[in-house]
RODO-2510 file (C-alpha; in nm, 4 decimals, decimal comma):
residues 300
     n   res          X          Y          Z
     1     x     2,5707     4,4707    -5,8692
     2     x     2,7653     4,1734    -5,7413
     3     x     2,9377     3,9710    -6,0214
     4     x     2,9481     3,6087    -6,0189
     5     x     3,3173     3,6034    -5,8405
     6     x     3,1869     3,8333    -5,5692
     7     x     2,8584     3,5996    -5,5295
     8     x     3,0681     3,3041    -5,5036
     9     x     3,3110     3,4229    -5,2160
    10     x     3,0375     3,5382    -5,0789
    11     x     2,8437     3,2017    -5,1100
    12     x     3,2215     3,0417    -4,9435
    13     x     3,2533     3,2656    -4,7123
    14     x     2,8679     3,2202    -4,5221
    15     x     2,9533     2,8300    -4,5661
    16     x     3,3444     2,8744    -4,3925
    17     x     3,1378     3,0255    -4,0895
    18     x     2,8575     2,7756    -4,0580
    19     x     2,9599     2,4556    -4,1577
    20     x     3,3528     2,4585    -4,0667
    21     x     3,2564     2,6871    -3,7564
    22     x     3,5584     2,8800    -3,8239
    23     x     3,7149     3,1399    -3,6026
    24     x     3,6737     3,4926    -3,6436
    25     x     4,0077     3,5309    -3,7166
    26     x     3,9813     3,2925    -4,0221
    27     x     3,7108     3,4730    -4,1197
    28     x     3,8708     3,8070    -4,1446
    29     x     4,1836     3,6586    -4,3072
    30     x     4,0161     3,4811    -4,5797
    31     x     3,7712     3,7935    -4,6570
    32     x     4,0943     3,9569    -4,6875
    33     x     4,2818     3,7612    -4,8889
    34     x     4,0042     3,6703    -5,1663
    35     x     3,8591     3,9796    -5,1933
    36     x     4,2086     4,1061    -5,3173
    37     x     4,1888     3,8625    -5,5768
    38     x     3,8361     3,9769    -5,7013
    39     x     3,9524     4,3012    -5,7431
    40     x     4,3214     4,1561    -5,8915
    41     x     4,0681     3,9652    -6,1448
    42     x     3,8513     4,2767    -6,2147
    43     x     3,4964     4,3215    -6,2734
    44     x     3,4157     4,1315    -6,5810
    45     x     3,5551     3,8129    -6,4640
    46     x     3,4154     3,5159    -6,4291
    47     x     3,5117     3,1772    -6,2767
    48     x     3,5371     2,9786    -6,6526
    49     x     3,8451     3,2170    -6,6945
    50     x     4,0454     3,1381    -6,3714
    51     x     4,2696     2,9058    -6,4577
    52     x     4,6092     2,7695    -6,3171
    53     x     4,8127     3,0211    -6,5440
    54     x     4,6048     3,2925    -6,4100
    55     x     4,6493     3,2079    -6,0575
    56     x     5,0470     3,1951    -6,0999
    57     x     4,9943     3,5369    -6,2799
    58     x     4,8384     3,6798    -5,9550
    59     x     5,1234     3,5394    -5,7199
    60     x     5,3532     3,6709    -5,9575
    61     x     5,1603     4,0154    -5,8977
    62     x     5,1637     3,9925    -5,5121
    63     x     5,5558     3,9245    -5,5204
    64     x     5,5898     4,2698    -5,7542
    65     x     5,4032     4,4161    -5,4046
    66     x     5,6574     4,3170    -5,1513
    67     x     5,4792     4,0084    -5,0288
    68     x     5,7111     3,7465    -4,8852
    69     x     5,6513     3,3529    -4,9512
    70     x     5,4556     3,3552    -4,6581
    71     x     5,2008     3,5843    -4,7197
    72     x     5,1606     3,4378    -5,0619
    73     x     5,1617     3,0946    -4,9543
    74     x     4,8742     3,2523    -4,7503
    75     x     4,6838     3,4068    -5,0368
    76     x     4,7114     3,0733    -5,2321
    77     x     4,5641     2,8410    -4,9437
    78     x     4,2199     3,0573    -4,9289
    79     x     4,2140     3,0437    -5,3132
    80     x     4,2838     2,6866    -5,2975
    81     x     3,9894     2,6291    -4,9694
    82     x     3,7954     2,8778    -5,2313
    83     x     3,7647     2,6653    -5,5576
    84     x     3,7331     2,3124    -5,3746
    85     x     3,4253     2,4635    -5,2220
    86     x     3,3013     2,5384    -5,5460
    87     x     3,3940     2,2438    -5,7079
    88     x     3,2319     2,1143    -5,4842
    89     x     2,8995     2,3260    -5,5596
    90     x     2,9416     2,2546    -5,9024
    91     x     3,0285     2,5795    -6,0044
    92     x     3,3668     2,5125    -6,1086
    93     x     3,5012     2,1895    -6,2895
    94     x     3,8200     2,1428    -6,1399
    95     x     4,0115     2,3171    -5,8349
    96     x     4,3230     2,4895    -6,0911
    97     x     4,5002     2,5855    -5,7612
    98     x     4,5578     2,2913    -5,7309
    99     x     4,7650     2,2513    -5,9646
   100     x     4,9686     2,5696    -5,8427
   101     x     5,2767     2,5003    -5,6104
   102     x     5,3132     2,6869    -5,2580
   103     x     5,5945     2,8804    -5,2048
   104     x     5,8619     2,6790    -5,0190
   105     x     5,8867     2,8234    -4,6763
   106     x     6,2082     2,7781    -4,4443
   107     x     6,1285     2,5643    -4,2049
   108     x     6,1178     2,7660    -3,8353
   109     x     6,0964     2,5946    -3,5232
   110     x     5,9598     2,8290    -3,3076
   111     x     6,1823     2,8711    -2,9762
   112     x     6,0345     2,7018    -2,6840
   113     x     6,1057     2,7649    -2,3289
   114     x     6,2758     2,5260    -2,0915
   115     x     6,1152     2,3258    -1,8543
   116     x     6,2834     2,5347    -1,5749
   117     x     6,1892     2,8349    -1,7640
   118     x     5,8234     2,6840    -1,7365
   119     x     5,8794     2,6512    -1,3722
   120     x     5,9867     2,9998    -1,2883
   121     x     5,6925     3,1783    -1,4484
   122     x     5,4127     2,9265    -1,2794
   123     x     5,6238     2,9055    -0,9457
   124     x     5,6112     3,1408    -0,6780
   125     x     5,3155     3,4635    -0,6781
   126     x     5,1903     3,6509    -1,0172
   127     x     5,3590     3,9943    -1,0610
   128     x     5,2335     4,2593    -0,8646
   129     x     5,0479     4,4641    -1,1924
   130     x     4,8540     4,0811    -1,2785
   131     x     4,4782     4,2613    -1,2163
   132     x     4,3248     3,8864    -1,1114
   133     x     4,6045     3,6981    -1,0358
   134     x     4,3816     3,3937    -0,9581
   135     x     4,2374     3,3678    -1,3134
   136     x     4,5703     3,4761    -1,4866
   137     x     4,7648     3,1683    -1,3126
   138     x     4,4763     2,9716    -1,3853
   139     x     4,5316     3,0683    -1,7651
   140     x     4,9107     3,0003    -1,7421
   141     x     4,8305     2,6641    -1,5818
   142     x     4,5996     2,5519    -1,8436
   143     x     4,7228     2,6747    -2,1456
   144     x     5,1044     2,4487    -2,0615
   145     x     4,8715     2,2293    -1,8371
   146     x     4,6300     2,0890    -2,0690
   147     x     4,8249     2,2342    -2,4010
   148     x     4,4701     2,3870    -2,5414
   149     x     4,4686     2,6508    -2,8043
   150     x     4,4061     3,0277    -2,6977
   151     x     4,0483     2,9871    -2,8826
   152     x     3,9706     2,6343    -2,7178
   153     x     4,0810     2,8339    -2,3326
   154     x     3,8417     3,1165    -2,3619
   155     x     3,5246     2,8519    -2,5029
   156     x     3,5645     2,6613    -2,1896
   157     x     3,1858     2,6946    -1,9893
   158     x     3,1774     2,5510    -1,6295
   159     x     2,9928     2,3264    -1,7391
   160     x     3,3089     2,1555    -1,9381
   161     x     3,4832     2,1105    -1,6044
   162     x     3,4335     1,7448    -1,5279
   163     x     3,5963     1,7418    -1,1508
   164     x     3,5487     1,3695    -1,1338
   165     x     3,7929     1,2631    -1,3698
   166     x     3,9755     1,5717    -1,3821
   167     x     3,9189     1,6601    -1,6987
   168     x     3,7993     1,9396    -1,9285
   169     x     3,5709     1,9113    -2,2164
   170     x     3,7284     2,1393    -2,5375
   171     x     3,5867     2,2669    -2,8176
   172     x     3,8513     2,2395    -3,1191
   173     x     3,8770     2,3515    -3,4693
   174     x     3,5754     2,2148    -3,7018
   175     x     3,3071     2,1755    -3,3631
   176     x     3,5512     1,8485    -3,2701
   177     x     3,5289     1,8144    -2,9040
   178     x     3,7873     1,6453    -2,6703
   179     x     3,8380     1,5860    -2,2652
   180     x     4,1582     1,7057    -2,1477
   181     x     4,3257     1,6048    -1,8287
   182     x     4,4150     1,8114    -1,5904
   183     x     4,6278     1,7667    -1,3303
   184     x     4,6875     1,8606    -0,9325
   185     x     4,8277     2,2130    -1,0436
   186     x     4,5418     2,3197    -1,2784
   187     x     4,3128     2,1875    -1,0560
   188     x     4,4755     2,4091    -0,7381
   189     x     4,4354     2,6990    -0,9693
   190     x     4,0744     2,6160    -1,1149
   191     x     3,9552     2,5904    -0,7443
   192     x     4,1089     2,8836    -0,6016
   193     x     3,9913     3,0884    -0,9358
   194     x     3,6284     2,9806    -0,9144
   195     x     3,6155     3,1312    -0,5322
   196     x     3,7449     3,4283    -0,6485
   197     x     3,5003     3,4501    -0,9622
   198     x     3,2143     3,3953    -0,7624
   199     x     3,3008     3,6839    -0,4984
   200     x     3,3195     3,8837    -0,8225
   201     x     2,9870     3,7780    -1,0159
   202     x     2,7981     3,7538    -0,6739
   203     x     2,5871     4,0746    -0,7832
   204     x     2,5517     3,9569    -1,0840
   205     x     2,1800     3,8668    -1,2397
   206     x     2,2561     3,6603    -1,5042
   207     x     2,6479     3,5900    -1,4497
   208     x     2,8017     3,4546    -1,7617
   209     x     2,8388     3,0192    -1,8006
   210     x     3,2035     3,1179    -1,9713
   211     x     3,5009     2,9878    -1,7369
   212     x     3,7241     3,2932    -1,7534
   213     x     3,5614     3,6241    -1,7143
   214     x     3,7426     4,0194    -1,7020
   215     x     3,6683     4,2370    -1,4292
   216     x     3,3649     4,3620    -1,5436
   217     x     3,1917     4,0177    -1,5258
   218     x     3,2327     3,9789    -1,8836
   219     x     3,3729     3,6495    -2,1477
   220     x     3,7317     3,7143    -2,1851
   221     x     3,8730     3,7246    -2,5308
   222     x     4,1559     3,5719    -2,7304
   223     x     4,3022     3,9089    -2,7381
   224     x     4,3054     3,9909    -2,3689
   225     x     4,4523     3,6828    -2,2998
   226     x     4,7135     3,7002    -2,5477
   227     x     4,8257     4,0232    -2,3562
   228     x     4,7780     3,8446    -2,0167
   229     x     5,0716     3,5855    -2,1006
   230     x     5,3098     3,8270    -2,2628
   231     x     5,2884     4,0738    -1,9828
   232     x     5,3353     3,7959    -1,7179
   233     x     5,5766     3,6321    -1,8932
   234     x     5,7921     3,9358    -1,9461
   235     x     5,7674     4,0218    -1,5686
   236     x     5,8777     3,6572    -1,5203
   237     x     6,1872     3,7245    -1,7326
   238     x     6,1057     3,5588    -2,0446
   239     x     6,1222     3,7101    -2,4068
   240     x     5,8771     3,9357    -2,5977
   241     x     5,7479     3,7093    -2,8030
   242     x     5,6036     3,4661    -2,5885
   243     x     5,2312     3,3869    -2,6478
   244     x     4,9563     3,1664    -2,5680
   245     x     5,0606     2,9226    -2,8153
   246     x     5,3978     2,9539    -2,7380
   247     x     5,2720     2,7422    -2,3565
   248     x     5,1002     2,4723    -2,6115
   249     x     5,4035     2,4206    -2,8151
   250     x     5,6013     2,3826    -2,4940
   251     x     5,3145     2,1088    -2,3674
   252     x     5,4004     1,9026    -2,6200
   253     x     5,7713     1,9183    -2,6761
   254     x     5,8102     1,8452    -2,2701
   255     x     5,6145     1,5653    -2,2747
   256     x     5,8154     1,4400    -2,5856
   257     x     6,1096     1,4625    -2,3924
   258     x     5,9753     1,3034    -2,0869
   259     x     5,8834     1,0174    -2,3248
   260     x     5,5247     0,9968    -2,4257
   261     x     5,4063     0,8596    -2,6861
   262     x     5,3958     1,1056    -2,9889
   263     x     5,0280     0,9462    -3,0428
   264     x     4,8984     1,0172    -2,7236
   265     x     5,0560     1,3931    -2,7331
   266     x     4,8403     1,3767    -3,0913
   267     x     4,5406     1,3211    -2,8992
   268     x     4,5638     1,5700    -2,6482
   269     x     4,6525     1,8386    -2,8972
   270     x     4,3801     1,7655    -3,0915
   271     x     4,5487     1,7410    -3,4369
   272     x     4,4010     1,5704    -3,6877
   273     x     4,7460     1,4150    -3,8755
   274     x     5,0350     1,3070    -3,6786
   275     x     5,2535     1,5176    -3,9581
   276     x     5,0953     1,8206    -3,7508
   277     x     5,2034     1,6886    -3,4227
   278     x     5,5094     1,6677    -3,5724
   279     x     5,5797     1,9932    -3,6748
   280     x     5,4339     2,1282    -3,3174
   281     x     5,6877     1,9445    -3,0785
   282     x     6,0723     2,0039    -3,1251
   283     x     6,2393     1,6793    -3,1307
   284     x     6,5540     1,7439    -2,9043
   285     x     6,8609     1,5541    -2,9609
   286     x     6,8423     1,4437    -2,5651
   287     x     6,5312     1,2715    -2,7094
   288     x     6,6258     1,0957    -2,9752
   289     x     6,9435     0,9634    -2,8206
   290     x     6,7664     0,8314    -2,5383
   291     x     6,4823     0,7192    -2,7929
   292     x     6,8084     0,5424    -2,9930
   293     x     6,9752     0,4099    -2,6262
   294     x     6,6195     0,2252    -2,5099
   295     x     6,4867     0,0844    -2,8674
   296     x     6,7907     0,0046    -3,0950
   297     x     6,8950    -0,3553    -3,0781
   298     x     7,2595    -0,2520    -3,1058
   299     x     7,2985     0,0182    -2,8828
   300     x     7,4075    -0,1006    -2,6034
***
């Protein structure tokens, strides 16, 4: 029999995939995370007893396990999203995670490749083990072309392809949808990709709407083309631990540097708070001296 904790996650957990439209990924995370709590809380539990003391009690608990201060900074953000849903509801008072303070994390810019670096992997042909080297240039191309998320890339339908003002319709975190330029590059890629997808979906009955497609005709997921971009990147001569978002971090911090506007990178990221933005661009010191040179009265 399901106590009252278990019916409320439960309850959170239905509403975090309907109503926020969150990713599978979120999903699994946050079924992770809270139903460790549950069982940290135990069977008899109820929500009246959870308080703020309680929560510190069970980070205390997942330090004594070996957790760092960013898995617990983890665990405390789906408690937090957890009780200001049912606040919310009316099943709980008060949110007391709120009142709980997350872990300070060391702040980690996460490397970002060169321009030039950019340049060498998207120059010249795909490496000779790329399967469809038409649709995995295409994904290179967009992913540092239009800086979209990994999720947002493999969401794209034809249908989101506007070719008349070179743009592409995205699907972002909480149903938000953008348009995303494109420019001469993608476009060169998106053309010569479509040709080669139709030659591959010809015999198809009902071919799939989704833009990107594996060899068998089918969607292609997150996953595959999280492999895609390491493997071609590593070929290319870049390190291990590039990924997809690794191309939308460097889409932002390259246009920083070849001034735009941090607003307008904003926009085309899709982030809600410029503090995000922020945090996603690296703000080189060629930057903000030339930044300092153009702007400050007494500069020059």
């Amino acid at each position: 029999m399901k106590t009252s904790i278990h019916k409320g996650i439960a309850q959170y957990l239905r509403a975090l995939r309907s109503e926020r439209n969150a990713s599978a990924h979120t999903l699994r995370a946050y079924t992770h995370e809270l139903e460790r709590f549950a069982k940290w809380l135990g069977e008899s539990a109820s929500w009246g007893q959870v308080d703020h003391v309680r929560i510190r009690a069970y980070l205390a608990h997942l330090y004594e396990q070996g957790l760092g201060k960013t898995s617990v900074a983890r665990a405390l953000a789906a408690i937090r999203s957890l009780f200001k849903f049912l606040a919310r509801e009316g099943v709980v008072e008060q949110n007391p995670a709120a009142l709980v303070a997350t872990p300070r994390l060391p702040k980690k810019l996460p490397r970002v490749p060169t321009i030039e670096e950019i340049n060498t992997v998207l120059d010249g042909d795909m490496p000779e083990h790329a399967s469809f080297p038409e649709r995995d240039r295409l994904i290179l191309e967009m992913l540092y072309g239009c800086g979209i998320r990994n999720s947002e890339l493999v969401g794209i339908q034809l249908d989101d392809v506007h070719w008349s003002n070179q743009a592409v319709l995205v699907k972002g975190k909480g149903k938000k949808q953008r348009l995303v330029p494109f420019g001469e590059n993608v476009g060169a890629a998106l053309a010569a990709y479509l040709q080669a997808r139709q030659q591959l979906l010809s015999k198809e009955k009902k071919p799939t709407r989704a833009l990107l497609v594996n060899q068998r005709g089918g969607a292609l997921t997150t996953r595959s083309v999280g492999r895609i971009v390491k493997a071609i990147a590593i070929a290319k001569g870049l390190p291990a631990d590039v990924h997809p978002h690794t191309l939308r971090h460097a889409f932002g911090t390259h246009m920083l540097e070849e001034g735009a506007d941090l607003r307008a990178i904003q926009e085309l990221l899709g982030h809600e708070r410029l503090s995000t933005t922020q945090r996603y661009t690296q703000l080189s010191m060629k930057h903000v001296l030339d930044v300092y040179d153009r702007t400050h009265p007494r500069a020059k």
